[in-house]
N, C-alpha and C positions, 0 to 999 in steps of 0.2 A: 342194714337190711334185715338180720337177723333180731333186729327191736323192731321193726316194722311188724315181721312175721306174726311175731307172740303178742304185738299187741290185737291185730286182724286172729289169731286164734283165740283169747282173751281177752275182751272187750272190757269186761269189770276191770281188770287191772293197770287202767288207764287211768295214770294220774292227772288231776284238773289242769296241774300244768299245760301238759302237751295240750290239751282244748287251748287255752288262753293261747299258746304257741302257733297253734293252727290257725287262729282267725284272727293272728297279727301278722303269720305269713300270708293270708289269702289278701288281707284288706293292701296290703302293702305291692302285692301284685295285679290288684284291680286298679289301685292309683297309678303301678307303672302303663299299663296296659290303656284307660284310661284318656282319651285324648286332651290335655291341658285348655283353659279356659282361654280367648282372648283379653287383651286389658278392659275393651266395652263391654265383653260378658260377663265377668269379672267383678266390674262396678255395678253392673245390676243386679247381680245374684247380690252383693253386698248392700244396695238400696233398696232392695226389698226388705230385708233381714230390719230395717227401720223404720220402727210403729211410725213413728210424727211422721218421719218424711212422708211415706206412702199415703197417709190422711190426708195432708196437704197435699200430693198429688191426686188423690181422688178429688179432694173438694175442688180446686180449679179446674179437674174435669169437667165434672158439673155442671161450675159457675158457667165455663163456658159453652154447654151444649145449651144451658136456659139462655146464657144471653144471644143465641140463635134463635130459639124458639120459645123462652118464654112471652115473650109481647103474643105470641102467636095462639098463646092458651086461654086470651080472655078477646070479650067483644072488644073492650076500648081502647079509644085512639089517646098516644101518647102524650095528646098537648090537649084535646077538647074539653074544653069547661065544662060542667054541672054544676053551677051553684045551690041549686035546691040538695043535690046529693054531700056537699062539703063539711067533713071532717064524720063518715062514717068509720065506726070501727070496722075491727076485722072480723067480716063473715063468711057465709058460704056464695056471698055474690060479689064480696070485693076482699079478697082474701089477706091482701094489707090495709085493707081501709080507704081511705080516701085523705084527700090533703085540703086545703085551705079552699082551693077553686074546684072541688069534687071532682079530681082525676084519679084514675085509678092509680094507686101509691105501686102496686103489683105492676103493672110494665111500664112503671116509669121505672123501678129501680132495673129492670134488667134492661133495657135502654142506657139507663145508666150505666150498667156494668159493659155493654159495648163501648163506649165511651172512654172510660176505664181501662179496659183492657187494651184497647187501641192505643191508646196514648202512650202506655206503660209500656206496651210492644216493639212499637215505631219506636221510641225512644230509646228502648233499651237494643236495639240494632242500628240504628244510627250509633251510638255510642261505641260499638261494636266494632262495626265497620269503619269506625274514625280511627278508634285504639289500635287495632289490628295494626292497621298500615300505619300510622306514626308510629308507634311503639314496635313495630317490627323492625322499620329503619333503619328508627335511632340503635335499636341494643345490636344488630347487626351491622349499619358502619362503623357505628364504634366511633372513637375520639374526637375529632373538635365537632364533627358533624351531627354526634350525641351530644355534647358538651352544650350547643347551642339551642336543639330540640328540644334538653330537659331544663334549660333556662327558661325557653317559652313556656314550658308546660310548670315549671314555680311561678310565672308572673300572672298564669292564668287561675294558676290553685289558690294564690292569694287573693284573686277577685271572690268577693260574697255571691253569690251565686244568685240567691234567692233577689240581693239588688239589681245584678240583669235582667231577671226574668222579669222580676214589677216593671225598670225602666222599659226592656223593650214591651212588653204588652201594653205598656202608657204610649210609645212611641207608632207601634203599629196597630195597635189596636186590641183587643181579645179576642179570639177567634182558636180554632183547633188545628191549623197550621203553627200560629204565632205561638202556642205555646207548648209545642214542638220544637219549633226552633228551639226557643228559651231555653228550653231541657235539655237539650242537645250543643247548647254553644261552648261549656264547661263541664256537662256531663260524661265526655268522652276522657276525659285528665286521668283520672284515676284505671281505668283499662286500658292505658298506653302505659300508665308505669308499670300494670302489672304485666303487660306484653313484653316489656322492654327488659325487666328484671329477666323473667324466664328464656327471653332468647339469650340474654347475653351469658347464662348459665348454661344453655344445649348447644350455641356454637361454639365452643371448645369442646364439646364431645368427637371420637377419632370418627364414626361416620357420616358427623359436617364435616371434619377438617378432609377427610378420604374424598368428599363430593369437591371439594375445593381444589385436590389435588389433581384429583381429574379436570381440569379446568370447566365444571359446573359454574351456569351462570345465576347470580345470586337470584334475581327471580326465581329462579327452581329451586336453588335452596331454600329459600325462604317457606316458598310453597308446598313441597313435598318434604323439608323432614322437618323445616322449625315450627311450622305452622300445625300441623299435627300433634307435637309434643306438649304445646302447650294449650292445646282445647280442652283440658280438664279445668283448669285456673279461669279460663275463657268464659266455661259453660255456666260456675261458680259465680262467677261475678258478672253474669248478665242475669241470674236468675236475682239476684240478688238488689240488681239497676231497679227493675221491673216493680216490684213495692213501693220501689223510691218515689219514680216518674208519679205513680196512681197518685200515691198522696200528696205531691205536689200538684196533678191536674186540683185534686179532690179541695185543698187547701184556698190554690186558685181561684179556685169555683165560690168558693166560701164565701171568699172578700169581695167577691163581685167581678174579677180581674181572669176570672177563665170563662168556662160556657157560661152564657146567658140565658136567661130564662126568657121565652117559656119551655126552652131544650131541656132534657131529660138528663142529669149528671147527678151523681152523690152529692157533689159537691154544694152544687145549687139546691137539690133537694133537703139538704140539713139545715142549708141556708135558709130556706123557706118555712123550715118545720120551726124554727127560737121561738117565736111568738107563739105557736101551738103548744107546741112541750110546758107551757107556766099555765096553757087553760085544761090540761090533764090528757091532752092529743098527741099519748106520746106514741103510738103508732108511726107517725110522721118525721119523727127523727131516728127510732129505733132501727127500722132497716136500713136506712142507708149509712147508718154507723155502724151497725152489724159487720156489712157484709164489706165495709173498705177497713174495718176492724182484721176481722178475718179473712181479707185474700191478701194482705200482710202479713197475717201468722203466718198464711199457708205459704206464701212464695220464701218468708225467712226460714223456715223448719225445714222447705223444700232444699234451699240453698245450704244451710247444713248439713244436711245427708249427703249430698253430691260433693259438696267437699271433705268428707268422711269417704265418700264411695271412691272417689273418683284420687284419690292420695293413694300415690304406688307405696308410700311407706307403711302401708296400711295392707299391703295386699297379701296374701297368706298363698 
């Protein structure tokens, strides 16, 4: 009290210390005071703090507010021929140019990117919703009834993947159901193991074993505490599905074996551009390479920040 005094009557005689002292006591009682962060608030103060992520989450903003409204920003229709107009460059009346049968290259690709996105969507939630509930099962009954679960899902991880989807799109047809399914009949393997690893590590934590004890019935456990814990791992590897699906639609399309033309897809549209791109018309493959280029950067860079954000061993 009496160093208090003298230093409030002599202010010069305030060594620097005591500052440095003062404003590691005050900071240190602003953080007790301070209400602590949730784990969701937590991972987003942390994925902001990430250049690439946040770019890639702006760009697939974007991508997707145009592919609502960009067809909406020019006169033409998606599919209507103009031969006299075909293979204009890019001006201020067709701002990607024009393609082989003089469409506008501009809302065909964001047509395309509906296409795109949808596929990559549906698919990457179906996968979701298949992992969840198998992968939750298995790592929570646990032994032979796991034992059997992760048998199927090796005899299914050893299937070629990409062989399904050609046979079944040969079998049922090409279409934007069918190759959905495809996507979907082996693409859920991989989000049931990583479902099944993480429950079978949170149910031996004592707040399952305490729900247990209470005789909680496993629906509710599963629901309310395993299902929770593992939505970070979850949220990680569906952002990550989503790239996969496009470039498979996009690939599809390529070979002739997804959308058909005269429908609007990246896929088909790069398809259509080979023969342009050798007479100097590279407008016609540039964008729809572009942009299935980068909403792959942008969903992987995205998927890396989230599992940077979203890792409690990470969290401060």
């Amino acid at each position: 009290m009496k160093a208090d005094r003298d230093i409030e009557m002599n202010p010069a005689s305030i060594p620097d210390e005591w500052f440095e002292l003062k404003k590691k006591d005050d900071r240190d009682r602003e953080g007790i005071a301070r209400p602590s962060l949730s784990y969701w608030q937590d991972a987003w103060r942390r994925l902001r703090k990430n250049t690439m992520a946040m770019l890639g989450l702006l760009f697939l903003i974007l991508l997707g507010v145009m592919a609502i409204f960009g067809p909406m920003m020019t006169p033409y229709e998606v599919n209507v021929q103009n031969l006299p107009n075909q293979y204009q460059p890019p001006s201020s009346e067709h701002w990607f140019g024009t393609d082989s049968a003089g469409r506008d290259v501009f809302t065909r690709t964001w047509y395309g990117a509906r296409i795109s996105l949808f596929v990559g969507l549906v698919a990457a939630l179906i996968d979701v919703f298949i992992g969840i509930v198998y992968g939750g099962i298995s790592g929570f009954k646990g032994g032979r009834t796991d034992n059997i679960m992760m048998r199927i899902i090796e005899i299914l991880y050893g299937i070629p993947s990409l062989l399904v989807t050609i046979l079944l799109l040969v079998v049922l047809g090409p279409s934007l159901f069918t190759i959905i399914l495809a996507l979907t009949i082996t693409g859920w393997v991989g989000m049931a193991r990583i479902v099944r690893g993480q429950v079978l590590q949170i149910k031996n934590y004592e707040f399952v074993l305490a729900s247990q004890s209470f005789g909680g019935k496993s629906s509710r456990i599963i629901r309310k505490h395993l299902l929770p814990n593992t939505m970070g791992p979850i949220i990680v590897q569906m952002t990550l599905s989503v790239p996969t699906a496009i470039f498979a639609e996009a690939f599809l399309s390529f070979i002739g074996l997804g959308i058909q033309a005269p429908f609007a897809s990246w896929g088909v549209m790069a398809n259509d551009a080979l023969g342009a791109i050798l007479s100097g018309n590279w407008w016609t493959l540039f964008f729809p390479a572009f942009f299935i280029s980068f909403t792959m950067f942008a969903f992987n860079v995205l998927g890396d920040g989230l599992q940077d954000a979203l890792d409690p061993k990470l969290r401060k």
